[in-house]
mmCIF file as Biopython writes it, N, C-alpha, C and O atoms, coordinates in Angstrom:
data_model
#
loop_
_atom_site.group_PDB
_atom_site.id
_atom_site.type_symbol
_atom_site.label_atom_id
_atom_site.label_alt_id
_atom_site.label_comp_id
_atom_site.label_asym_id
_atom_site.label_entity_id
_atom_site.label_seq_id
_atom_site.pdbx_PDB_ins_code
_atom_site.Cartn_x
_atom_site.Cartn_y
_atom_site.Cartn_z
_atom_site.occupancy
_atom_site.B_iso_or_equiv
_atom_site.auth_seq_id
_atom_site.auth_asym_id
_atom_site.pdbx_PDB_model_num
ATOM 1   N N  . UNK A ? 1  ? 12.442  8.303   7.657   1.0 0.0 1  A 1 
ATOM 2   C CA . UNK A ? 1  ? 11.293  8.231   6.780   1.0 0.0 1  A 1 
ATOM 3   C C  . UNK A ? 1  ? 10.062  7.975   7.651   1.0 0.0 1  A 1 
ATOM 4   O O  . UNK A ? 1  ? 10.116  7.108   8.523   1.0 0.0 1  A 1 
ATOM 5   N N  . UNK A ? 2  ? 8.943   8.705   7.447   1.0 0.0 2  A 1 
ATOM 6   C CA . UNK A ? 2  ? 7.964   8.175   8.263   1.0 0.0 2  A 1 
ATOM 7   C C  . UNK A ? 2  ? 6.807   7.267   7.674   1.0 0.0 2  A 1 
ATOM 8   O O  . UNK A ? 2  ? 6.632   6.682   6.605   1.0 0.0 2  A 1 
ATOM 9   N N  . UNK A ? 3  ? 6.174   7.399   8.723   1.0 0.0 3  A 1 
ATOM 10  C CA . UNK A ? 3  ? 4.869   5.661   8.450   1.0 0.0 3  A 1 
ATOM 11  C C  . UNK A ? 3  ? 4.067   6.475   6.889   1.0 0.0 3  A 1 
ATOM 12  O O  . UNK A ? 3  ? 3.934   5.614   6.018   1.0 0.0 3  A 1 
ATOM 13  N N  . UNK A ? 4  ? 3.665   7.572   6.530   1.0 0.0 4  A 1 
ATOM 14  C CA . UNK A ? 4  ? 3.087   7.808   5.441   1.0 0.0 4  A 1 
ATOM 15  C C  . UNK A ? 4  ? 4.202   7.536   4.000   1.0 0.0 4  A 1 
ATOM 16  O O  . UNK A ? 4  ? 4.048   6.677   3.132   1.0 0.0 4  A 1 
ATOM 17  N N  . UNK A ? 5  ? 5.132   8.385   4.080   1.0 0.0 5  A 1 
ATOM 18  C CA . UNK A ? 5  ? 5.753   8.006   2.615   1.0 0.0 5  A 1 
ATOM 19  C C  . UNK A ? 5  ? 6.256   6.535   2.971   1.0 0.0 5  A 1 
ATOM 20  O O  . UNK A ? 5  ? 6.355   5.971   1.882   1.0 0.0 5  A 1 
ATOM 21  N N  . UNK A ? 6  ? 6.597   5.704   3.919   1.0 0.0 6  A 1 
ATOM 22  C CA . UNK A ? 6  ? 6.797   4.271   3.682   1.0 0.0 6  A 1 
ATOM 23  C C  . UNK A ? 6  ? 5.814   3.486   3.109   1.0 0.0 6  A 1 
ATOM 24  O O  . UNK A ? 6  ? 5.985   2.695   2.182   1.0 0.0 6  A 1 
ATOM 25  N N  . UNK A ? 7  ? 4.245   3.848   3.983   1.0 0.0 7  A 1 
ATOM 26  C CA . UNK A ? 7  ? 2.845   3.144   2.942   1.0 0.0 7  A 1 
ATOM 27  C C  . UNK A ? 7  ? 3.188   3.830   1.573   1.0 0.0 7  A 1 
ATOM 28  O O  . UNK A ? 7  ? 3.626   3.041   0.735   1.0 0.0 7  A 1 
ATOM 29  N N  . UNK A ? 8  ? 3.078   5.146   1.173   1.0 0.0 8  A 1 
ATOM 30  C CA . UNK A ? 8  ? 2.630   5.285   -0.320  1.0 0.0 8  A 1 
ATOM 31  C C  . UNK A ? 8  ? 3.964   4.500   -0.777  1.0 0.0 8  A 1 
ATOM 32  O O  . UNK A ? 8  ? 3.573   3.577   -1.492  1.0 0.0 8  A 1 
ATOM 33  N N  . UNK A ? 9  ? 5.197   4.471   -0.687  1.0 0.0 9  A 1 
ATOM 34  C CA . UNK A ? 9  ? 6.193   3.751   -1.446  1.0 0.0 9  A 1 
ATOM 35  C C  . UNK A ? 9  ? 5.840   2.163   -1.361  1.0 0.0 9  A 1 
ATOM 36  O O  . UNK A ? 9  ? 5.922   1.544   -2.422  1.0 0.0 9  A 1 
ATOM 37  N N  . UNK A ? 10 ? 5.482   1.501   -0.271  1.0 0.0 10 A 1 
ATOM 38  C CA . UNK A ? 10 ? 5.046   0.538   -0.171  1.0 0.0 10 A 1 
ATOM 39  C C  . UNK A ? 10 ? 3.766   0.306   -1.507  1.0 0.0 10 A 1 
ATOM 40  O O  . UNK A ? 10 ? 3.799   -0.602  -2.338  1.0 0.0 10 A 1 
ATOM 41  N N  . UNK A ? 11 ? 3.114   0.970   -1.446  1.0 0.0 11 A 1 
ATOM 42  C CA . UNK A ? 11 ? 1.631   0.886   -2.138  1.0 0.0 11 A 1 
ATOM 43  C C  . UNK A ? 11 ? 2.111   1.689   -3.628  1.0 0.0 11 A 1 
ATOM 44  O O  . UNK A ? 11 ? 1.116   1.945   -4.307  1.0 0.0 11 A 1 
ATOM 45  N N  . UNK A ? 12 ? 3.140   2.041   -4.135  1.0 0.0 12 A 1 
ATOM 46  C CA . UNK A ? 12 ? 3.280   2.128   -5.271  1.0 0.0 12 A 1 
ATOM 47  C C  . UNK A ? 12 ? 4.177   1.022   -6.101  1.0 0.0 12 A 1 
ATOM 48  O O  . UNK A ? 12 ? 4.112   0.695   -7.286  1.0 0.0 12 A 1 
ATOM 49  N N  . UNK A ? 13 ? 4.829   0.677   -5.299  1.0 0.0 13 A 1 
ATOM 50  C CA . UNK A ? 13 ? 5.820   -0.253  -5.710  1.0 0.0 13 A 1 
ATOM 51  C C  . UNK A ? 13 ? 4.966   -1.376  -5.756  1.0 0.0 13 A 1 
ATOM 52  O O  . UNK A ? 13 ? 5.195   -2.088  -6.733  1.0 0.0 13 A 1 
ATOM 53  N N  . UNK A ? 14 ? 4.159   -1.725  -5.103  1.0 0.0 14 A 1 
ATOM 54  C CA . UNK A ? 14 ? 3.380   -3.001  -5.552  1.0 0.0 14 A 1 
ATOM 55  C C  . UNK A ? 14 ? 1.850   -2.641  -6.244  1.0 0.0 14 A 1 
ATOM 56  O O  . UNK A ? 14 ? 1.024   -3.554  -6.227  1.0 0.0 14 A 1 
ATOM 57  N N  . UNK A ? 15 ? 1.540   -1.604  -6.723  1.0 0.0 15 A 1 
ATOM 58  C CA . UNK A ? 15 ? 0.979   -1.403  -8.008  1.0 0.0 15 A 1 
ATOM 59  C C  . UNK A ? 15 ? 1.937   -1.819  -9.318  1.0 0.0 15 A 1 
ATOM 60  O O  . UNK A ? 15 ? 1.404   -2.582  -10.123 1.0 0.0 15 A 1 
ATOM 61  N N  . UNK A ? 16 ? 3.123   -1.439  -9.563  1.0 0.0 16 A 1 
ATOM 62  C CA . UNK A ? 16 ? 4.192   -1.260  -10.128 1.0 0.0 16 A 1 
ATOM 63  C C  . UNK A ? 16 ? 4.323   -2.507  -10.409 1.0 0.0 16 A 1 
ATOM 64  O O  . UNK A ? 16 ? 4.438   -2.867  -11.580 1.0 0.0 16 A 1 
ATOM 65  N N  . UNK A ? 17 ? 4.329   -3.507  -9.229  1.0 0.0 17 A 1 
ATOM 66  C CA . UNK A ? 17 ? 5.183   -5.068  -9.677  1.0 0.0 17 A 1 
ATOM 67  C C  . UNK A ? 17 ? 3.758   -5.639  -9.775  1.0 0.0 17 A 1 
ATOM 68  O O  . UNK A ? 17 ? 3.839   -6.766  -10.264 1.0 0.0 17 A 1 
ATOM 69  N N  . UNK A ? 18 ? 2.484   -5.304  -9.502  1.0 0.0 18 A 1 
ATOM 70  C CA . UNK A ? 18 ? 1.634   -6.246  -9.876  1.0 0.0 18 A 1 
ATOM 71  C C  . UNK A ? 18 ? 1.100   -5.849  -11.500 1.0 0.0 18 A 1 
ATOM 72  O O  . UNK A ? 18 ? 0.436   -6.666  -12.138 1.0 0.0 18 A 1 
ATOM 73  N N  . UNK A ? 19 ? 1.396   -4.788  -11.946 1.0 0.0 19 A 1 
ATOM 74  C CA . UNK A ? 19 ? 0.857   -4.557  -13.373 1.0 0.0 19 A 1 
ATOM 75  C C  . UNK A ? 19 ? 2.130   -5.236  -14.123 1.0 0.0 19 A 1 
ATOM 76  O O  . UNK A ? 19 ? 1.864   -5.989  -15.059 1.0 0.0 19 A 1 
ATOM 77  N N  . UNK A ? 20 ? 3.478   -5.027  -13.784 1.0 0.0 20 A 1 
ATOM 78  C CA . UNK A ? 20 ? 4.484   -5.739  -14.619 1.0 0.0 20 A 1 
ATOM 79  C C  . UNK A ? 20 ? 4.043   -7.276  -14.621 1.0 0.0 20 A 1 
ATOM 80  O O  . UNK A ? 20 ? 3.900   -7.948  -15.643 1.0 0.0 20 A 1 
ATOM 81  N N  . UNK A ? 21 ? 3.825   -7.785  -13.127 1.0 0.0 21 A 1 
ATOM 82  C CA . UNK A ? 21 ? 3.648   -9.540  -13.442 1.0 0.0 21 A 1 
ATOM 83  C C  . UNK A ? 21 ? 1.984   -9.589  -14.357 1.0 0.0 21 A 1 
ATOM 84  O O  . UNK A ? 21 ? 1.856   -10.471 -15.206 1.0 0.0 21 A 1 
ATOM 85  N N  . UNK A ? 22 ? 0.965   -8.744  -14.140 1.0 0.0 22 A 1 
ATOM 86  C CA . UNK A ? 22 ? 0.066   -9.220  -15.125 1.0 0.0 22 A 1 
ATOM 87  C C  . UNK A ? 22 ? 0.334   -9.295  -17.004 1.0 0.0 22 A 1 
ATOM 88  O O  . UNK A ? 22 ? -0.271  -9.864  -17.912 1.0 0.0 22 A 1 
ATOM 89  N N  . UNK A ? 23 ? 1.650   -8.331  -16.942 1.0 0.0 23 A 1 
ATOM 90  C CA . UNK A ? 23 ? 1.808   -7.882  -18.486 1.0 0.0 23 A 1 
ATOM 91  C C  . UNK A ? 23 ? 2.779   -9.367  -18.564 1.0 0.0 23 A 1 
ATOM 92  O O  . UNK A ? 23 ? 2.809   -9.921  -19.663 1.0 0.0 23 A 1 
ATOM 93  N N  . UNK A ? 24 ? 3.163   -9.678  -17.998 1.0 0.0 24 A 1 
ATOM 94  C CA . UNK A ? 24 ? 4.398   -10.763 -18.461 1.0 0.0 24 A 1 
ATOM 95  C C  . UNK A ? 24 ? 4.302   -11.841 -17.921 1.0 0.0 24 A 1 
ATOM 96  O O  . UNK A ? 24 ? 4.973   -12.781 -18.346 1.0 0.0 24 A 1 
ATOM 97  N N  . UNK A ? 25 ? 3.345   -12.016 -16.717 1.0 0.0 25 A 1 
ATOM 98  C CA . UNK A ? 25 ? 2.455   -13.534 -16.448 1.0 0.0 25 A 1 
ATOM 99  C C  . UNK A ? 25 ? 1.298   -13.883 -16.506 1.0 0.0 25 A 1 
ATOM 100 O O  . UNK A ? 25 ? 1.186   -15.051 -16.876 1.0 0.0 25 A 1 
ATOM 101 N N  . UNK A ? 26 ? 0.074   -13.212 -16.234 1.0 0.0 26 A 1 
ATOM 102 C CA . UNK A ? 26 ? -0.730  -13.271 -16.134 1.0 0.0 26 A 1 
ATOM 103 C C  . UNK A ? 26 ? -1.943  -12.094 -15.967 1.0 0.0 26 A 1 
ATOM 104 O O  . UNK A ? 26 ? -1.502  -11.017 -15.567 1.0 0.0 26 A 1 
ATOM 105 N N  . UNK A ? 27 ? -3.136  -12.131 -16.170 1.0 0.0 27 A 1 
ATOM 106 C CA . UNK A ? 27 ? -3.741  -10.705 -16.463 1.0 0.0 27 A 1 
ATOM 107 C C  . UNK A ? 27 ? -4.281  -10.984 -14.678 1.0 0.0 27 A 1 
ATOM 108 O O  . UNK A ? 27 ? -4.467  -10.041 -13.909 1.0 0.0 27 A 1 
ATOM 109 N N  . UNK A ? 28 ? -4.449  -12.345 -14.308 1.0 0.0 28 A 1 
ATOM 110 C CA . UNK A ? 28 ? -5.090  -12.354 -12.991 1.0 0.0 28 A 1 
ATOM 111 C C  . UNK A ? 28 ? -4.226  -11.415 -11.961 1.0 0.0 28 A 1 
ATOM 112 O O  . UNK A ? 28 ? -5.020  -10.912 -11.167 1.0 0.0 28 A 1 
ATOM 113 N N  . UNK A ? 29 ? -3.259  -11.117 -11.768 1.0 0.0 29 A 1 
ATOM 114 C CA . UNK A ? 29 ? -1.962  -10.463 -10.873 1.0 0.0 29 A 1 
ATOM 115 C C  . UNK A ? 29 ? -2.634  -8.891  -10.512 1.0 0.0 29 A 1 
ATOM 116 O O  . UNK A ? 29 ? -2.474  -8.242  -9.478  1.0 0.0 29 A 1 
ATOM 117 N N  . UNK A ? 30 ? -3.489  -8.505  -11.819 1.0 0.0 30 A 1 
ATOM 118 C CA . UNK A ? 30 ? -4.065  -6.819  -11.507 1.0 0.0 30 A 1 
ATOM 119 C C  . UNK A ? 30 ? -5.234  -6.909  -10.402 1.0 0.0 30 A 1 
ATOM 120 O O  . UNK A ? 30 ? -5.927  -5.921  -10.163 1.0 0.0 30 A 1 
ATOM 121 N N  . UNK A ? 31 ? -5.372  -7.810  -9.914  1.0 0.0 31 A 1 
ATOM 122 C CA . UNK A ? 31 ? -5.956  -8.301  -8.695  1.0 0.0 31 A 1 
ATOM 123 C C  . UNK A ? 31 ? -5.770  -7.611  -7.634  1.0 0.0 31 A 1 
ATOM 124 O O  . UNK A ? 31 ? -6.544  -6.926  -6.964  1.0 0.0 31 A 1 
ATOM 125 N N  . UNK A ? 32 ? -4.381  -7.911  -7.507  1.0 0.0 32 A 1 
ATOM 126 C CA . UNK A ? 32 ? -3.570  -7.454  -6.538  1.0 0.0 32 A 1 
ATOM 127 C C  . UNK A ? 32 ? -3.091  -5.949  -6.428  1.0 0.0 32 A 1 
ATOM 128 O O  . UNK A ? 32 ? -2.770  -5.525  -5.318  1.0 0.0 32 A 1 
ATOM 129 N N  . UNK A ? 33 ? -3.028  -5.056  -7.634  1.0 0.0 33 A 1 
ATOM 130 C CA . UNK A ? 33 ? -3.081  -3.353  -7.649  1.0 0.0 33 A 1 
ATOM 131 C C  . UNK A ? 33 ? -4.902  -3.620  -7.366  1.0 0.0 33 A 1 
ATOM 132 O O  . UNK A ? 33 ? -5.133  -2.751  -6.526  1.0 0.0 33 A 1 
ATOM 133 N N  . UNK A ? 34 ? -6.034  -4.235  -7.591  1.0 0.0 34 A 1 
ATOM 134 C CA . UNK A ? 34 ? -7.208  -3.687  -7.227  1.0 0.0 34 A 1 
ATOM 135 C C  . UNK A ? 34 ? -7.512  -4.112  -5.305  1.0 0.0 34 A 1 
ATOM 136 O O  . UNK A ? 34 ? -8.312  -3.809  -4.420  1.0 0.0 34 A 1 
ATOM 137 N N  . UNK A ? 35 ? -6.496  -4.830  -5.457  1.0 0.0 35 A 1 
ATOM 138 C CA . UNK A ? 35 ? -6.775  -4.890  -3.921  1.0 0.0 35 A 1 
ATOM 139 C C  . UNK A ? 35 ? -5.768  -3.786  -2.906  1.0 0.0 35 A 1 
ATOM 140 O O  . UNK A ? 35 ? -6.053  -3.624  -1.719  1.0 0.0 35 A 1 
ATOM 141 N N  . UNK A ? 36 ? -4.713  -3.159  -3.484  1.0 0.0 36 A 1 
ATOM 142 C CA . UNK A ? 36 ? -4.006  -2.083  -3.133  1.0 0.0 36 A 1 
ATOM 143 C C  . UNK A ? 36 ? -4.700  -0.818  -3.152  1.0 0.0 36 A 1 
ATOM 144 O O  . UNK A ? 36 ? -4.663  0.010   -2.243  1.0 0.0 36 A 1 
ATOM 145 N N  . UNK A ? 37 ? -5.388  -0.704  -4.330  1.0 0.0 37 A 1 
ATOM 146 C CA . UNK A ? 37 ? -6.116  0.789   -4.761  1.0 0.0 37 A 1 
ATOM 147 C C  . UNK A ? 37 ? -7.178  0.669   -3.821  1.0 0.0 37 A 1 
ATOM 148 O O  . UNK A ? 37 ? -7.359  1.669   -3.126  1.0 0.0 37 A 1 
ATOM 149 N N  . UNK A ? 38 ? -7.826  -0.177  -3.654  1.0 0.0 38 A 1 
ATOM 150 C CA . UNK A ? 38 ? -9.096  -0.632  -2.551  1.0 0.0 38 A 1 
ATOM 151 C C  . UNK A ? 38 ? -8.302  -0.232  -1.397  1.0 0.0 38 A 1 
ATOM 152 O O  . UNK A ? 38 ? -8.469  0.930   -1.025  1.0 0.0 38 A 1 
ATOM 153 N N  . UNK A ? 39 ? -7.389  -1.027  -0.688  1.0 0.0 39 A 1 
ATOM 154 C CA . UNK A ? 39 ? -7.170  -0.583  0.489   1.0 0.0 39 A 1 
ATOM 155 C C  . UNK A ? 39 ? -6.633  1.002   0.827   1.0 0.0 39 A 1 
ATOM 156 O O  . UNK A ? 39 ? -6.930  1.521   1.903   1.0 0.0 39 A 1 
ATOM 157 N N  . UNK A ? 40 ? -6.089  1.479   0.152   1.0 0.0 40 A 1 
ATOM 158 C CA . UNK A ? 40 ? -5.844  3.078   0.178   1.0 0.0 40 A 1 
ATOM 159 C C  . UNK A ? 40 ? -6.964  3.663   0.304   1.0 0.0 40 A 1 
ATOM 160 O O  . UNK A ? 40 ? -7.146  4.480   1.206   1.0 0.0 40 A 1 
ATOM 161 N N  . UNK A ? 41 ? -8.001  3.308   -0.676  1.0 0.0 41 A 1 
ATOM 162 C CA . UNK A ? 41 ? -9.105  4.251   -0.744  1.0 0.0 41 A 1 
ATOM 163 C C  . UNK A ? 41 ? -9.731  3.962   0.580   1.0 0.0 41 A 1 
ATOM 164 O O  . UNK A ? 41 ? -9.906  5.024   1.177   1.0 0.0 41 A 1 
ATOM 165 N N  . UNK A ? 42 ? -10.063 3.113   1.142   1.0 0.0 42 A 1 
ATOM 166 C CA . UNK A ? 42 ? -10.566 2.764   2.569   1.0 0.0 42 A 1 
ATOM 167 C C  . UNK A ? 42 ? -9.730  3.387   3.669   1.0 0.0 42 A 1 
ATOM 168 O O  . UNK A ? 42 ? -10.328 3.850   4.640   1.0 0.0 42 A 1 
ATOM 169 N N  . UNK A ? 43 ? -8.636  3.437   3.625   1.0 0.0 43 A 1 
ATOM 170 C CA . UNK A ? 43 ? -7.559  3.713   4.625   1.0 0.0 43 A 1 
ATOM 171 C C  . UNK A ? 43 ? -8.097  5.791   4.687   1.0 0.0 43 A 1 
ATOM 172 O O  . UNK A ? 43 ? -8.108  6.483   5.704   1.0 0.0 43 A 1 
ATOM 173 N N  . UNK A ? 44 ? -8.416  6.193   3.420   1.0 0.0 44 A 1 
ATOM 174 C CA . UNK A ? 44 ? -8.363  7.687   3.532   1.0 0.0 44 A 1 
ATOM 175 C C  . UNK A ? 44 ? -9.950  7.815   4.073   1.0 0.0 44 A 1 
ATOM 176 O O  . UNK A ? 44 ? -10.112 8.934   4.561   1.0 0.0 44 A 1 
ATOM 177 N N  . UNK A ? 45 ? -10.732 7.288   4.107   1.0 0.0 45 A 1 
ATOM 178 C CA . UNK A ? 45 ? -12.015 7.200   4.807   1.0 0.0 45 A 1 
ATOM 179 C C  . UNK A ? 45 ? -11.854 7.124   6.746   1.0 0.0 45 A 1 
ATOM 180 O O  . UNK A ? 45 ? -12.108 7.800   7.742   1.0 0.0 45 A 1 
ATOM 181 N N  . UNK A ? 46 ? -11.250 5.787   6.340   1.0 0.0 46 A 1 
ATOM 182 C CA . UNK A ? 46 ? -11.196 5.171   8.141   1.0 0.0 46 A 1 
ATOM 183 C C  . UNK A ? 46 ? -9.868  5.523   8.717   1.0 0.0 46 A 1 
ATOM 184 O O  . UNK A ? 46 ? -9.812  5.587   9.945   1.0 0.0 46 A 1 
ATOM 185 N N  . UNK A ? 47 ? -8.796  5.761   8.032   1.0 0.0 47 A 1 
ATOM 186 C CA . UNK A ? 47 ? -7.767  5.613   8.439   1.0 0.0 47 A 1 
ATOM 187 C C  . UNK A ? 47 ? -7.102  4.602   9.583   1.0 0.0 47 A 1 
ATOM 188 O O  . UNK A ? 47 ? -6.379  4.544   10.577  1.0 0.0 47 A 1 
ATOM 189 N N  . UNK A ? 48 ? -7.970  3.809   8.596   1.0 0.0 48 A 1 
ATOM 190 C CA . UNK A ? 48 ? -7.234  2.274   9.491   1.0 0.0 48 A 1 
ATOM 191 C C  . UNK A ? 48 ? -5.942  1.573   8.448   1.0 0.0 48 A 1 
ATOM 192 O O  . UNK A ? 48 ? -6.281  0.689   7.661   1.0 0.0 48 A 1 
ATOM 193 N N  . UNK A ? 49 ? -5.261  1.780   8.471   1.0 0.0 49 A 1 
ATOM 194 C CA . UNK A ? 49 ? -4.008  0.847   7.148   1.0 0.0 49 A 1 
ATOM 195 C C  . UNK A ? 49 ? -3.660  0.063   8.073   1.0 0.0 49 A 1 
ATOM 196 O O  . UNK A ? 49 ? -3.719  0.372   9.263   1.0 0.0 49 A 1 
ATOM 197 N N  . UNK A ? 50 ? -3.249  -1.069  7.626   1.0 0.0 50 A 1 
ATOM 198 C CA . UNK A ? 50 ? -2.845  -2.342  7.956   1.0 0.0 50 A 1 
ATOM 199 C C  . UNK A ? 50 ? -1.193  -2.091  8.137   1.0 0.0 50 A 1 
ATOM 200 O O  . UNK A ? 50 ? -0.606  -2.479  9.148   1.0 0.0 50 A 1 
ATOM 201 N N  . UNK A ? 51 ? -0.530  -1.411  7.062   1.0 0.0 51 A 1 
ATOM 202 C CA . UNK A ? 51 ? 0.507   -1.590  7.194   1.0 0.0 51 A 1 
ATOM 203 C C  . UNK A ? 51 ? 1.183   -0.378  8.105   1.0 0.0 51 A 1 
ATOM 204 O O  . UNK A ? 51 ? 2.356   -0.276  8.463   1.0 0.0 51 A 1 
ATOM 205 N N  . UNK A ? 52 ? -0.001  0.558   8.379   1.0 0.0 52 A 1 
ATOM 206 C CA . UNK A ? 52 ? 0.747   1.906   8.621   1.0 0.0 52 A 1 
ATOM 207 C C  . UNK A ? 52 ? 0.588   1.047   10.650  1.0 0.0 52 A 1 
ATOM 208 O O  . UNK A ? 52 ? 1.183   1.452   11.649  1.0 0.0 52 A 1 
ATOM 209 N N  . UNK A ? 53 ? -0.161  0.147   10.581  1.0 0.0 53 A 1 
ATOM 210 C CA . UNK A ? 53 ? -0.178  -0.179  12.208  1.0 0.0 53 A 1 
ATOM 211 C C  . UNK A ? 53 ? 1.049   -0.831  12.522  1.0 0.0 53 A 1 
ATOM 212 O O  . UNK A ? 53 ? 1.722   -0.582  13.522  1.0 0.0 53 A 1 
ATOM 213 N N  . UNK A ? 54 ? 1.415   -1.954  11.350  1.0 0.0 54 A 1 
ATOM 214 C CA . UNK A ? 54 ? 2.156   -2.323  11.621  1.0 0.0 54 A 1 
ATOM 215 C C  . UNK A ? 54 ? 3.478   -1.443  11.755  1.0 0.0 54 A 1 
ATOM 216 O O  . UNK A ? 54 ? 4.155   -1.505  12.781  1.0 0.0 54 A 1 
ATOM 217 N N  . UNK A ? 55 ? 3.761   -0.772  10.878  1.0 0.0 55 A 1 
ATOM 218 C CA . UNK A ? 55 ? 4.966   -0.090  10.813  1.0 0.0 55 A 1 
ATOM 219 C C  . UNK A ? 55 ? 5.451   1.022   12.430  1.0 0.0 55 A 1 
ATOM 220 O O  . UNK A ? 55 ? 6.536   1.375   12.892  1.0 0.0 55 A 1 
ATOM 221 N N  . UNK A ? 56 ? 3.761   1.293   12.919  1.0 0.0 56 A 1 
ATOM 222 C CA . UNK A ? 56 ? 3.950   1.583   14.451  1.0 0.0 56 A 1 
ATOM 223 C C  . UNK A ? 56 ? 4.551   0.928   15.204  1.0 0.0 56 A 1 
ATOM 224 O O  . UNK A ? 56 ? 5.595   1.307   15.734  1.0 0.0 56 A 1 
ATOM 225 N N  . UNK A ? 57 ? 3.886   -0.435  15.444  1.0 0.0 57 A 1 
ATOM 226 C CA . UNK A ? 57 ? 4.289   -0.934  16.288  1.0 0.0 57 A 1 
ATOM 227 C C  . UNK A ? 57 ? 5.774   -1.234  16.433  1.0 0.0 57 A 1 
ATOM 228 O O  . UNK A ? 57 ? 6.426   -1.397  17.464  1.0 0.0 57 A 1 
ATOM 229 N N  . UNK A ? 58 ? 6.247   -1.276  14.861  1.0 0.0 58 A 1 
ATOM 230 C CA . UNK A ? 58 ? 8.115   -1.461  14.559  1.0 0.0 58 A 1 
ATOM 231 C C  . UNK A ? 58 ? 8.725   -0.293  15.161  1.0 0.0 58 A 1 
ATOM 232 O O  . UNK A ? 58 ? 9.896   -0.298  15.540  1.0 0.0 58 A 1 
ATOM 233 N N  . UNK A ? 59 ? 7.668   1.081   15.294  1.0 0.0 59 A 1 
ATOM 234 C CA . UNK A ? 59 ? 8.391   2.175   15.859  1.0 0.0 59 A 1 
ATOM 235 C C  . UNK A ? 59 ? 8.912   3.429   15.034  1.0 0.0 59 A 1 
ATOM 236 O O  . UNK A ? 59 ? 9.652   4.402   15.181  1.0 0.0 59 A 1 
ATOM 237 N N  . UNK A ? 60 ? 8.128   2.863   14.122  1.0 0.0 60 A 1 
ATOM 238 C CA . UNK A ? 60 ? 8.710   4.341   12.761  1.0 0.0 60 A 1 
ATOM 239 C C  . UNK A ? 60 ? 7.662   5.413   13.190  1.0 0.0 60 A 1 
ATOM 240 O O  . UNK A ? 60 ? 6.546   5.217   13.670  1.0 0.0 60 A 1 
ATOM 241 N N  . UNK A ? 61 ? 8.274   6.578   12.907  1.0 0.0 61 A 1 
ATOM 242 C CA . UNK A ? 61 ? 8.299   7.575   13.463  1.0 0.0 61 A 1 
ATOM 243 C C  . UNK A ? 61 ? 6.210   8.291   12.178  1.0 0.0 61 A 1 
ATOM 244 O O  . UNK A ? 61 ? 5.959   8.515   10.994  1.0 0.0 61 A 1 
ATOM 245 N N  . UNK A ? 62 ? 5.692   8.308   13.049  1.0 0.0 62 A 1 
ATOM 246 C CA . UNK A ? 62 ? 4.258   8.686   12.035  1.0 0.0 62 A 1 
ATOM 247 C C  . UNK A ? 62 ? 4.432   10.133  11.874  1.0 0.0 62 A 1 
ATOM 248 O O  . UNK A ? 62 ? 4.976   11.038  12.507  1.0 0.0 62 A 1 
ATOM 249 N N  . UNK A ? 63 ? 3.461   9.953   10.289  1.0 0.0 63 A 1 
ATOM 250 C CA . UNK A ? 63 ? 3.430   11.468  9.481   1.0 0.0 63 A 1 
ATOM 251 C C  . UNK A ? 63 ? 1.828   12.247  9.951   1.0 0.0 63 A 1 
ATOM 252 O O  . UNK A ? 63 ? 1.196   12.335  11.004  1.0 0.0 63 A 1 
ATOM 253 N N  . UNK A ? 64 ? 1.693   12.567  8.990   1.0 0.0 64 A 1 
ATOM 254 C CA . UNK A ? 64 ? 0.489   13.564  8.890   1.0 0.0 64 A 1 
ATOM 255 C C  . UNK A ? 64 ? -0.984  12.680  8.918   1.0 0.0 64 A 1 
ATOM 256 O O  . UNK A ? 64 ? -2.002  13.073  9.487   1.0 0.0 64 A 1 
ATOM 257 N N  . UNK A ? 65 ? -0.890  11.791  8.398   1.0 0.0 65 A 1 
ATOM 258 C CA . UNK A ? 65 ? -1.925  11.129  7.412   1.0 0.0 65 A 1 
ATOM 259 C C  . UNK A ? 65 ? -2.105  9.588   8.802   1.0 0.0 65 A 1 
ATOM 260 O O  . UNK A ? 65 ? -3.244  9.146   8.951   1.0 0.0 65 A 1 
ATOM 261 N N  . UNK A ? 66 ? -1.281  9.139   9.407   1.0 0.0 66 A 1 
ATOM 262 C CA . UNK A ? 66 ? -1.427  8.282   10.237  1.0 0.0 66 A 1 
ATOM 263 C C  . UNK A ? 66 ? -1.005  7.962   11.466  1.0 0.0 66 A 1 
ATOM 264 O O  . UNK A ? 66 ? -1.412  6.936   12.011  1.0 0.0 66 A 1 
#
């Protein structure tokens, strides 16, 4: 799997669990998808991702996008 579909699975799955915990704990939790949707949208500008560096340095193999 490479460093791009690991971010978007990464970055969907926690859209996913932060809208479930706002529906069933708290509305503050959609915080956290606006701070996901924020960082994507920045990442396709600068293409700086946080996680896609990290996932380099672990050695996963990079896609198209990073």
């Amino acid at each position: 799997m490479s460093i791009d579909r690991i971010v978007m699975a990464f970055a969907g799955a926690m859209i996913l669990v932060s809208l479930t915990l706002a529906h069933f704990v708290s509305p503050w939790w959609m915080l956290l998808a606006g701070f996901v949707g924020l960082n994507l949208f920045q990442a396709a500008f600068t293409r700086i991702c946080p996680l896609a560096m990290i996932l380099k340095r672990m050695g996963v193999k990079p896609g198209a996008a990073f």
